[in-house]
MMTF fields as JSON, N, C-alpha, C and O atoms, coordinates in Angstrom:
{
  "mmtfVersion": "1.0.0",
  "mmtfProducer": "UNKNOWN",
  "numBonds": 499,
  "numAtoms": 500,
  "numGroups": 125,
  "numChains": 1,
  "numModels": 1,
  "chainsPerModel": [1],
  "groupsPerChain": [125],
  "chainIdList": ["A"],
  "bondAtomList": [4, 2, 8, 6, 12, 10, 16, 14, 20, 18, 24, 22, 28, 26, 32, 30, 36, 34, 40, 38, 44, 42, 48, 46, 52, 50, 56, 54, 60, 58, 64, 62, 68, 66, 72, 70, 76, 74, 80, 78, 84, 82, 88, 86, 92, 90, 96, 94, 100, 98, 104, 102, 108, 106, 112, 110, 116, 114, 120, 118, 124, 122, 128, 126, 132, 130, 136, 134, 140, 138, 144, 142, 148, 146, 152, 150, 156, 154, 160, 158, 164, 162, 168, 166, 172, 170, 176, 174, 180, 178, 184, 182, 188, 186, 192, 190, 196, 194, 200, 198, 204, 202, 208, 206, 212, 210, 216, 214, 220, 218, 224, 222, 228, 226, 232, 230, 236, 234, 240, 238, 244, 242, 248, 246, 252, 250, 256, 254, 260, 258, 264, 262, 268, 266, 272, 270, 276, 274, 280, 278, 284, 282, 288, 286, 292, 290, 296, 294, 300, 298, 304, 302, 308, 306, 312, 310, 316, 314, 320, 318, 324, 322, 328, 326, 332, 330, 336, 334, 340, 338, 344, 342, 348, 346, 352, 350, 356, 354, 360, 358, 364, 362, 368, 366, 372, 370, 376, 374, 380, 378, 384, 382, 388, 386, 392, 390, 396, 394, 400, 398, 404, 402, 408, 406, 412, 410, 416, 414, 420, 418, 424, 422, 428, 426, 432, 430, 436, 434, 440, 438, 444, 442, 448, 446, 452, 450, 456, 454, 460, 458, 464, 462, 468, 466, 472, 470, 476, 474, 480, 478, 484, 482, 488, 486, 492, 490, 496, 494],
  "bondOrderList": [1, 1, 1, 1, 1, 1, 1, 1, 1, 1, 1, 1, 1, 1, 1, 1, 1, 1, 1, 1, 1, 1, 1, 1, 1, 1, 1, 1, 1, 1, 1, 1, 1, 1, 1, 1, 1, 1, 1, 1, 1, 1, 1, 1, 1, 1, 1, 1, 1, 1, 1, 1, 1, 1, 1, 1, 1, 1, 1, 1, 1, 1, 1, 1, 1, 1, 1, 1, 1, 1, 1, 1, 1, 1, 1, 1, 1, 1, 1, 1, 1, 1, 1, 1, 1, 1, 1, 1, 1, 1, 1, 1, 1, 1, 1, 1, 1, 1, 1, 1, 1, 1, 1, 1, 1, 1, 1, 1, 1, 1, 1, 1, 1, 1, 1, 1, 1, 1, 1, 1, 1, 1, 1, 1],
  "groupList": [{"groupName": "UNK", "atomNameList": ["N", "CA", "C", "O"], "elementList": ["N", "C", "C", "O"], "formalChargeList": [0, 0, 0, 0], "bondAtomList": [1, 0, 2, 1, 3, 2], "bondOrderList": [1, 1, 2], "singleLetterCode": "X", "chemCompType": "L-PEPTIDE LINKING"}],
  "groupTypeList": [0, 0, 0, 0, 0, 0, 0, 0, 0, 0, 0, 0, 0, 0, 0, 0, 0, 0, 0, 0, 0, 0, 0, 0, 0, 0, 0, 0, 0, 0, 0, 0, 0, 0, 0, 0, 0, 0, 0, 0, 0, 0, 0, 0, 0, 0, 0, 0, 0, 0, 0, 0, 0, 0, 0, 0, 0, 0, 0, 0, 0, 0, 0, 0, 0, 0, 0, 0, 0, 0, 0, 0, 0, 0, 0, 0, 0, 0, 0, 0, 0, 0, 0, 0, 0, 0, 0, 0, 0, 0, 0, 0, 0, 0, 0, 0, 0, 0, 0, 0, 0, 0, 0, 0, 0, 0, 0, 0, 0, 0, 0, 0, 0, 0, 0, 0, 0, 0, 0, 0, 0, 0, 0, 0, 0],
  "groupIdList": [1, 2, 3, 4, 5, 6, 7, 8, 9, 10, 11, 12, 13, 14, 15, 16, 17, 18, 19, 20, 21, 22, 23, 24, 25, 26, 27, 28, 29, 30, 31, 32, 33, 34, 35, 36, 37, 38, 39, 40, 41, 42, 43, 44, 45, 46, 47, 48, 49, 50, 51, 52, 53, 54, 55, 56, 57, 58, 59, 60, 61, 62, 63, 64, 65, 66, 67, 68, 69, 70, 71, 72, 73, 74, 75, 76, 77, 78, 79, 80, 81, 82, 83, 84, 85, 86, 87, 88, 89, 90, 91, 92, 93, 94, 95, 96, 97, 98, 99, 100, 101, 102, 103, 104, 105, 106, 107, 108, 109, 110, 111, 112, 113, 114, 115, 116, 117, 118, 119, 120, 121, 122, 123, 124, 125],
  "secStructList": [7, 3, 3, 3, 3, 3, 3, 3, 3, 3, 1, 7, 7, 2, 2, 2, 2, 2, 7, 2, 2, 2, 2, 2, 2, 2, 2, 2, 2, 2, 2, 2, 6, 6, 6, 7, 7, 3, 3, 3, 3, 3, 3, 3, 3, 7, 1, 1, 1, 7, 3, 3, 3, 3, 3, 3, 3, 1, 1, 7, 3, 3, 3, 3, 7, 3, 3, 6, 6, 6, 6, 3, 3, 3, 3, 3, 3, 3, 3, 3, 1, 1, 1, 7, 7, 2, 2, 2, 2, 2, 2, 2, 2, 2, 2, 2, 2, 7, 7, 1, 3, 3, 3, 3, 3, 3, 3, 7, 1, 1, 7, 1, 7, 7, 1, 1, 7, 7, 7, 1, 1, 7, 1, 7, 7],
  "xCoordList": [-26.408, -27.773, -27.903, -28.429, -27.423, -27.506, -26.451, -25.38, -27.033, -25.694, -26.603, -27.484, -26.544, -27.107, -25.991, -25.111, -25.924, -25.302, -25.613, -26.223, -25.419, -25.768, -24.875, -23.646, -25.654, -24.672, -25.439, -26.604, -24.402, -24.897, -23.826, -22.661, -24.849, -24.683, -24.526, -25.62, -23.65, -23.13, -22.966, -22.453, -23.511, -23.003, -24.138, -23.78, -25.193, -26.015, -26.523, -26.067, -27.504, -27.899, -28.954, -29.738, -29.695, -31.295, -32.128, -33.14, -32.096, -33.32, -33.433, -34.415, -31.873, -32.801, -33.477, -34.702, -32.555, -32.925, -34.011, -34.472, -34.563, -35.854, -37.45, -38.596, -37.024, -37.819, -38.529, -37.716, -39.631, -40.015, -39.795, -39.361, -40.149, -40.096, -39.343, -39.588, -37.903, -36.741, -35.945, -34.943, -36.342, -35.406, -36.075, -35.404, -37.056, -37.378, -37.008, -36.449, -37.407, -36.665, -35.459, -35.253, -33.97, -32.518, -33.128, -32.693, -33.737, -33.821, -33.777, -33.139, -34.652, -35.036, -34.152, -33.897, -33.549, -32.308, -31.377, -30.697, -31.162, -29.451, -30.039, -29.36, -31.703, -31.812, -31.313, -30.592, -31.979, -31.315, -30.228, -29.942, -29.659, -27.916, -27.415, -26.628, -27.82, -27.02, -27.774, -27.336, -28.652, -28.846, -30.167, -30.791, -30.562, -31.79, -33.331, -33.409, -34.228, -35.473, -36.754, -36.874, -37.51, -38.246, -39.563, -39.939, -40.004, -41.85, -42.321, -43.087, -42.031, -43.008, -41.871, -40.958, -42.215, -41.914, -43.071, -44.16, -42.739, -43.557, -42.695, -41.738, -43.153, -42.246, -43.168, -44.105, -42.833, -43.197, -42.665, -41.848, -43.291, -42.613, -43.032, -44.11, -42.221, -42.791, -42.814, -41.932, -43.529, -43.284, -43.289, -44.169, -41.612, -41.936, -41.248, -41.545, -39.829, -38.669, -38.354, -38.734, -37.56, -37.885, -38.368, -39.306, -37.926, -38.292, -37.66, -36.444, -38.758, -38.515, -38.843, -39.911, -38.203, -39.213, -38.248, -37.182, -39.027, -38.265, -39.263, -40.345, -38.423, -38.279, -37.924, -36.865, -39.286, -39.005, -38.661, -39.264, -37.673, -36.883, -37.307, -37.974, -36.878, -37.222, -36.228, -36.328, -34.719, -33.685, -33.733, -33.118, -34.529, -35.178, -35.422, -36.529, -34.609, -35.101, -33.855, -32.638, -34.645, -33.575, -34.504, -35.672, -34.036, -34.867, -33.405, -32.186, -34.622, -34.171, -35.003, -36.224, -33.727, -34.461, -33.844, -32.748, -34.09, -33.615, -33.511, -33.928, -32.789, -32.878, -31.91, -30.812, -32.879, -32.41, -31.58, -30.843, -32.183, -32.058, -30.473, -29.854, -29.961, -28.63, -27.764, -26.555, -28.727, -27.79, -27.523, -26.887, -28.352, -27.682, -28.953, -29.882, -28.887, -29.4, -29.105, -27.89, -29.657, -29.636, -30.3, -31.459, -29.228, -29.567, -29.349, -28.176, -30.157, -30.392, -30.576, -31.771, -29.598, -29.306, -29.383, -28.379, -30.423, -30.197, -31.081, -32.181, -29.877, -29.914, -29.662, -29.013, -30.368, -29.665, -29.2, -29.611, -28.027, -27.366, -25.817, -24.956, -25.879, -24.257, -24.328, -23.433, -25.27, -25.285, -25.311, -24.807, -26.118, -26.374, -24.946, -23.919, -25.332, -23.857, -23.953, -23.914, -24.061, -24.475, -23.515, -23.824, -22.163, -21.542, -21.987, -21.5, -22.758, -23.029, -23.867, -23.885, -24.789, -25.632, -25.483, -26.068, -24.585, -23.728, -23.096, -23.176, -22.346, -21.453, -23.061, -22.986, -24.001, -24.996, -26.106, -26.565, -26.242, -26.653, -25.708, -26.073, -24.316, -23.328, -23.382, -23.154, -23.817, -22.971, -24.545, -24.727, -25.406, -27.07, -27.594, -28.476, -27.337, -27.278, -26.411, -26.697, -25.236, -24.424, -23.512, -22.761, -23.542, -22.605, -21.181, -20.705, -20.599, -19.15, -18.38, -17.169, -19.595, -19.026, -19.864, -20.968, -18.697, -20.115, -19.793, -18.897, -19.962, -19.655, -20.679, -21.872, -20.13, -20.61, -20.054, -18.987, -21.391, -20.931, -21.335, -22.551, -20.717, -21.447, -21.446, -20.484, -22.839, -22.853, -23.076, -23.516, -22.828, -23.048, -24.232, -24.1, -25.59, -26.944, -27.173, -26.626, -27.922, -27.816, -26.569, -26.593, -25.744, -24.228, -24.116, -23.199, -25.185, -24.943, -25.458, -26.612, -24.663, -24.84, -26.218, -25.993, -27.195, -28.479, -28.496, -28.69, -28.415, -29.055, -30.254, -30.638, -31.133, -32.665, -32.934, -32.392, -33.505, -33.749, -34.531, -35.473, -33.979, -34.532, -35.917, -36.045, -36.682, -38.235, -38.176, -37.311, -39.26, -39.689, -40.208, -39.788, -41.037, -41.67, -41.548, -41.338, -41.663, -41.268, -42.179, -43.239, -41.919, -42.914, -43.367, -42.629, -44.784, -45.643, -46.036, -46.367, -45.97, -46.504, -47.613, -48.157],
  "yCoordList": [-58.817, -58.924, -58.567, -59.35, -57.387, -56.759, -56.193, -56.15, -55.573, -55.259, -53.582, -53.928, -52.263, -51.514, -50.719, -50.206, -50.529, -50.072, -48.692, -48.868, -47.77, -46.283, -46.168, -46.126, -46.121, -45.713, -44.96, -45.202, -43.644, -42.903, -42.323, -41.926, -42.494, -42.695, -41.705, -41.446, -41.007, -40.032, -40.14, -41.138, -38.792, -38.683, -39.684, -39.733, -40.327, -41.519, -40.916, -39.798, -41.53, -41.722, -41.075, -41.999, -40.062, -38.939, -39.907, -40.041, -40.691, -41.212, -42.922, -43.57, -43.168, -44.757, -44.135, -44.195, -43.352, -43.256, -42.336, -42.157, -41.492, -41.111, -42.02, -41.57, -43.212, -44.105, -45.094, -45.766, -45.084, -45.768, -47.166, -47.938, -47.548, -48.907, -49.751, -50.931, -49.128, -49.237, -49.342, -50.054, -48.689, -48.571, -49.86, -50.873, -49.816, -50.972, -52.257, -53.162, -52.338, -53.892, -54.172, -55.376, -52.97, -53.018, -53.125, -54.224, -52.714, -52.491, -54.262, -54.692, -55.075, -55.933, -57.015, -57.701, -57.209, -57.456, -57.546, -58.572, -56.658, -56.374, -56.703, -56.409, -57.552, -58.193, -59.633, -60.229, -60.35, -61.347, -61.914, -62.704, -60.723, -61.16, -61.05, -61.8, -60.264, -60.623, -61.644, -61.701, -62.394, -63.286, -63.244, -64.265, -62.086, -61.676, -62.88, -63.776, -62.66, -63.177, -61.714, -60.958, -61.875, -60.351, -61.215, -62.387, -60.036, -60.299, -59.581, -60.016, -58.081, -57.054, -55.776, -55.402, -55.237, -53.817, -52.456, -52.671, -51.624, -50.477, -49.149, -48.631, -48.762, -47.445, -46.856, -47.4, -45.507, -44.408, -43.201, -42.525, -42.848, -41.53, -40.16, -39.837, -39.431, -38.188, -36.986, -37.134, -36.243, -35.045, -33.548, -32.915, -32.938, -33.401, -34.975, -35.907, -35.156, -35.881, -36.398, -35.785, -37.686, -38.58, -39.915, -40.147, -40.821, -41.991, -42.371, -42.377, -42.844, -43.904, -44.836, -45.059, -45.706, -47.18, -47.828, -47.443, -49.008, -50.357, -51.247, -51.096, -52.198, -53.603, -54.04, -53.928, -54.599, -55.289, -56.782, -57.319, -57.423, -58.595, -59.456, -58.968, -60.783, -61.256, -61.035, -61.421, -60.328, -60.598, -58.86, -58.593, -57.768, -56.399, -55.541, -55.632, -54.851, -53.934, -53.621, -53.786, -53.149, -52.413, -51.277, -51.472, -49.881, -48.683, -47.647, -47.631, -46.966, -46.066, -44.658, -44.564, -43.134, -42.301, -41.902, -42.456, -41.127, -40.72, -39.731, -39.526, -38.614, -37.101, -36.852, -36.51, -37.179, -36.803, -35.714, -35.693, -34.842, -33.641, -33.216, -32.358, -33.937, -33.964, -35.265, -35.475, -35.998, -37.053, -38.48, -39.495, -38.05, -38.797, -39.543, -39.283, -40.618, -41.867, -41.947, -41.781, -42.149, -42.54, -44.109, -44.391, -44.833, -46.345, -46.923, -46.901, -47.37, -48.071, -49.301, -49.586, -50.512, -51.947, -52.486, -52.794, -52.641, -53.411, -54.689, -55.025, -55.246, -56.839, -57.669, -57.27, -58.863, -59.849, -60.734, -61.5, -61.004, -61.843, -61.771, -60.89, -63.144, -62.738, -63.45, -63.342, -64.05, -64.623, -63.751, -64.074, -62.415, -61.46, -60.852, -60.387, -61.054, -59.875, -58.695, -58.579, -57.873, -56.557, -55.954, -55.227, -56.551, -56.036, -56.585, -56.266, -57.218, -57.418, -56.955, -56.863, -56.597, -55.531, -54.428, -53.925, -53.75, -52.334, -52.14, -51.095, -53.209, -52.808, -53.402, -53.33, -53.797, -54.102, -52.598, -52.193, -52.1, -51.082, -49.62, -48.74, -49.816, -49.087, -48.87, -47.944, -50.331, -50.323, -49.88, -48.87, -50.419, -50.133, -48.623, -48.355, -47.646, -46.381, -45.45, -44.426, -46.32, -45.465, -44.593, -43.725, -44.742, -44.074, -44.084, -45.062, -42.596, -42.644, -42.417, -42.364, -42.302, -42.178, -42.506, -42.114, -43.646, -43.986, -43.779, -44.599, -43.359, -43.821, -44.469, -44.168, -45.33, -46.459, -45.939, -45.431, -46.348, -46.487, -47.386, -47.272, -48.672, -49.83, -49.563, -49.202, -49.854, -49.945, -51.203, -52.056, -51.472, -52.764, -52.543, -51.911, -53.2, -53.489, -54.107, -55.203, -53.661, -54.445, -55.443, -56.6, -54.621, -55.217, -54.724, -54.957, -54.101, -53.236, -54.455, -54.883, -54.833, -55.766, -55.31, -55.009, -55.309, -54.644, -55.51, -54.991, -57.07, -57.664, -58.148, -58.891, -57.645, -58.088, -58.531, -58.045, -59.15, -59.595, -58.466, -57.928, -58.081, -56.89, -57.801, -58.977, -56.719, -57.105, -56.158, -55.285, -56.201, -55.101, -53.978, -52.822, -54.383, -53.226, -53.763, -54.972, -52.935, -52.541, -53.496, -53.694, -54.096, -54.904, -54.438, -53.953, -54.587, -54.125, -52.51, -51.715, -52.297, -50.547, -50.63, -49.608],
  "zCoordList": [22.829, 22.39, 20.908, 20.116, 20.545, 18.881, 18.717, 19.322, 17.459, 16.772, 16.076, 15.289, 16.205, 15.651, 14.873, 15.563, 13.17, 12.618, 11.873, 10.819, 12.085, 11.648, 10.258, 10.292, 9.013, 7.981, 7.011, 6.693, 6.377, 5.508, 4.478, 4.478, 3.64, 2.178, 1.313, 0.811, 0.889, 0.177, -1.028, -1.535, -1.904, -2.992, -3.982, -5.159, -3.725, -4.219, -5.609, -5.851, -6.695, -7.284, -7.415, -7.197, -7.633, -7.44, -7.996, -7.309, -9.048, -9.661, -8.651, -8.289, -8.473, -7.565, -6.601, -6.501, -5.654, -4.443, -4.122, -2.995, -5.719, -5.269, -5.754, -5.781, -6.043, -6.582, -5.036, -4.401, -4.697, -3.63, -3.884, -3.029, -5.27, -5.387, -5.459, -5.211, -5.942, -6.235, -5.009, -4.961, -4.071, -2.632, -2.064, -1.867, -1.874, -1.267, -1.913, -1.293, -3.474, -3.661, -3.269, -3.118, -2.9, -2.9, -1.368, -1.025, -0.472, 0.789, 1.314, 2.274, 0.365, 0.532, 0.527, 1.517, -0.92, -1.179, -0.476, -0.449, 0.145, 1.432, 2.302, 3.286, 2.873, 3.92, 3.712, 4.513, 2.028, 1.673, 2.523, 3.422, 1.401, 1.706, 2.936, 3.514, 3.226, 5.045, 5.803, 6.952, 5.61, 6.207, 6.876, 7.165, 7.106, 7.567, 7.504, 6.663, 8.392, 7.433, 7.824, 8.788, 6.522, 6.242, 6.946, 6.916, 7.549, 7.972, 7.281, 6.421, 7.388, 6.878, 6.496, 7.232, 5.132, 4.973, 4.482, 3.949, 4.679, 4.689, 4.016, 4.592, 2.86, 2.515, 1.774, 1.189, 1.816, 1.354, 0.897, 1.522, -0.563, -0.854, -1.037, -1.536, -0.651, 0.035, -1.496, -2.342, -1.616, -2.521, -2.179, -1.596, -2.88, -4.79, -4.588, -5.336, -2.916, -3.606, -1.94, -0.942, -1.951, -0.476, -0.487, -1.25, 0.194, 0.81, 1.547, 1.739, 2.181, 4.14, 4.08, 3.51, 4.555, 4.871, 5.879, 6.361, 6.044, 7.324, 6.535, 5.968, 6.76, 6.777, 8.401, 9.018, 8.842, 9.911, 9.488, 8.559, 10.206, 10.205, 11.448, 12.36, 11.438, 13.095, 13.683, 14.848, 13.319, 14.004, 14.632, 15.665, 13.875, 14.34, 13.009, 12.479, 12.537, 11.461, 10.553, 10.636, 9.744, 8.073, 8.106, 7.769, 8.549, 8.003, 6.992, 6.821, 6.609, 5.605, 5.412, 5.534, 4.949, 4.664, 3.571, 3.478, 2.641, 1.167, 1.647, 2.787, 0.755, 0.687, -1.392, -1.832, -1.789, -2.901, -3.841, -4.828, -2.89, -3.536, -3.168, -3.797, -2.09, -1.406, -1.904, -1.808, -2.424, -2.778, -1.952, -2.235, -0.739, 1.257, 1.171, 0.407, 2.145, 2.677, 3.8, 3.901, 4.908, 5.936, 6.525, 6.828, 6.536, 6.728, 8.185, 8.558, 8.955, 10.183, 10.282, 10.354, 10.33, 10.866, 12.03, 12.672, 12.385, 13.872, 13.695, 13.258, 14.333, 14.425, 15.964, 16.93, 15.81, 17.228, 17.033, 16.161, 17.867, 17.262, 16.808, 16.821, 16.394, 15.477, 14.066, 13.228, 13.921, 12.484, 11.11, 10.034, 11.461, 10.35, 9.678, 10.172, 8.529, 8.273, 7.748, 6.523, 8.367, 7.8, 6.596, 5.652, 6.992, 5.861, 3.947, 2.863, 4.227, 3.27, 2.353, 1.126, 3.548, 3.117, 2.809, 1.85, 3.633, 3.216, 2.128, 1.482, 1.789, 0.347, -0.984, -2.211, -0.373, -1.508, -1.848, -2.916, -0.534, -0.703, -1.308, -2.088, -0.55, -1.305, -3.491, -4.27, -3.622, -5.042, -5.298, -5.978, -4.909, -5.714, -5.466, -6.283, -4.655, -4.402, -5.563, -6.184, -5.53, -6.638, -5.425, -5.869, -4.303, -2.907, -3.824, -4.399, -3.788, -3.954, -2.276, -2.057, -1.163, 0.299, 1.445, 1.823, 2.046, 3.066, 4.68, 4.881, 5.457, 6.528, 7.611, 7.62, 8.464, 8.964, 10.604, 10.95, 11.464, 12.594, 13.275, 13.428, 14.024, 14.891, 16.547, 17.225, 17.004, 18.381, 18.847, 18.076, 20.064, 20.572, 21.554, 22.602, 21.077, 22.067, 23.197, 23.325, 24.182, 25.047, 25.838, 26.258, 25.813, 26.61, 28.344, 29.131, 28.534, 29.766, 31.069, 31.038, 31.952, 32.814, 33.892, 35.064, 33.495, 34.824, 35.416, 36.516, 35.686, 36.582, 36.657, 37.561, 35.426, 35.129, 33.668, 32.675, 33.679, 31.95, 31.395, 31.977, 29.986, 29.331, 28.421, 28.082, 28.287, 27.576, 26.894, 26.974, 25.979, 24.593, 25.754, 25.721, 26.643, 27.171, 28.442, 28.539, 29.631, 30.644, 31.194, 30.602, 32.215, 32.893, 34.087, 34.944, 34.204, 35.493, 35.165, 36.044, 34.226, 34.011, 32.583, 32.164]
}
């Protein structure tokens, strides 16, 4: 069904990654490139220092959290499908962060055999 990729970002850049506007255009960007298509994004920055946002996609989401003051990013990829390439996005967000360390973890969505077709929300409740 998807593809959800957990990656965080070490060692980054204090002035991109505490810039709201700035994260989001690169946020936006590494949907580009991997193939993505954007509906809607939403970000915000927190004070003194911080930003979050998502980019919802039709294929699911691009979120993000800053922590400047540490240097770290916390980036969330989930996708459906197999067309997306996330790696592309990763090494785009890698080089535009300024990351000298990243690590990446992939799960596989919806692989679990139930026997019922999965929905956004639970049906009959």
């Amino acid at each position: 069904m998807g593809k959800h990729v957990i990656a965080e970002f070490y060692e980054c850049d204090y002035e991109t990654i505490n810039n709201h506007e700035l994260v989001e255009d690169i946020m936006l960007k590494s949907v580009d490139l991997s193939g993505a298509t954007t509906i809607k994004s939403v970000f915000h920055r927190f004070s003194p220092y911080g930003v979050s946002g998502v980019v919802v996609v039709s294929e699911s989401h691009f979120a993000i959290h800053t922590w400047p003051e540490y240097g770290y990013c916390a980036v969330d990829v989930f996708t459906c499908g197999d067309l997306i390439d996330n790696q592309a996005a990763l090494d785009y967000l890698k080089e535009k962060f300024g990351s000298k360390n990243v690590s990446v973890v992939e799960m596989k969505r919806g692989v679990l055999n139930l026997g019922v077709d999965l929905h956004h929300k639970p049906v009959g409740n």
